[in-house]
C-alpha positions in Angstrom: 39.6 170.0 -206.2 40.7 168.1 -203.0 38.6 165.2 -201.5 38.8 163.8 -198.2 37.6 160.6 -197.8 34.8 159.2 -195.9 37.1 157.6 -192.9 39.0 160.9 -192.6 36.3 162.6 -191.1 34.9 162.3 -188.0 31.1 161.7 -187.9 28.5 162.2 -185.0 27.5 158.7 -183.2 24.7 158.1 -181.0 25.2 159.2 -177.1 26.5 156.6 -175.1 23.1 156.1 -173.1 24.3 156.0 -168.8 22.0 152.5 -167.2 18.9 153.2 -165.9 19.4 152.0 -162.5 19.7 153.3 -158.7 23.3 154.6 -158.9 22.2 157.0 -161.9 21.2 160.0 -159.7 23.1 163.5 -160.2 25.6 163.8 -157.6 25.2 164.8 -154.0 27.2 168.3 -153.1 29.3 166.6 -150.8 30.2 164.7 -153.6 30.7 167.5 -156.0 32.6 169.0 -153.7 35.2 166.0 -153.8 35.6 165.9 -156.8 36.6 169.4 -156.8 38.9 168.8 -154.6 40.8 166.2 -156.5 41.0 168.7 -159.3 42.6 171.4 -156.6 44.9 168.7 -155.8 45.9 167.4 -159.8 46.4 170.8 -160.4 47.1 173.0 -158.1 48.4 176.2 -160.9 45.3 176.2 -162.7 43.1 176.5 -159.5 45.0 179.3 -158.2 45.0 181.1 -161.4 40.8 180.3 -161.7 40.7 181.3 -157.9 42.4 185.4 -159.0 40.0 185.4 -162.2 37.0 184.7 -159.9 38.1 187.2 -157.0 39.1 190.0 -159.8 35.5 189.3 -161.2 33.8 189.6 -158.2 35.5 192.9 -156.9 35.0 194.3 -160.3 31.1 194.6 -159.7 30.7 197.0 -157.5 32.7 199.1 -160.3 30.6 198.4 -162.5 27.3 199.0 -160.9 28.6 202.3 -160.0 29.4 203.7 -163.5 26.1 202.3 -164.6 24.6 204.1 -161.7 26.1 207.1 -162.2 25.4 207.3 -166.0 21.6 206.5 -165.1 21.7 209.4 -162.8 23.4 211.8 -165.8 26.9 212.1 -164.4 29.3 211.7 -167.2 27.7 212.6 -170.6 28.2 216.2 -170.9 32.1 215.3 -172.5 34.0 218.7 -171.0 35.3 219.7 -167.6 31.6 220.5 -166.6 32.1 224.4 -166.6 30.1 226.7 -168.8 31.9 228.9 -170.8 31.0 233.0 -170.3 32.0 235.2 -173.1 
């Protein structure tokens, strides 16, 4: 049997605790918004690539609403061409 010693693994410490002053407010959107920005700007691939997943997701929606609408409305569970046989 193995054993890994104590300093080996990593162990959970106390939350660095922020000051409890006036500059700990959540930030403003103007400021969010920079700070978005910079991100664009560090990397510009990875924002491109975020920007097709998030246009992809939102034009797959209406897709999806409609196949849900149209197997609430009973279109699509019969499983044939939809013709009745005659013998």
């Amino acid at each position: 049997m193995s054993s890994i010693p104590n300093n080996a693994m990593p162990h959970a410490a106390p939350a660095a605790e922020a000051e409890t002053g006036a500059g700990t407010a959540s930030p403003t959107l103007s400021e969010r918004a920079a700070g978005l920005a910079e991100l664009v700007r560090d990397h510009p691939k990875t924002a491109i690539a975020a920007g097709a997943v998030l246009a992809a997701g939102a034009a797959a929606i209406p897709l999806a609403r409609a196949r849900s609408r149209g197997r609430a409305n009973g279109a699509g569970t019969g499983g044939g061409s939809g013709k009745s046989k005659k013998s």
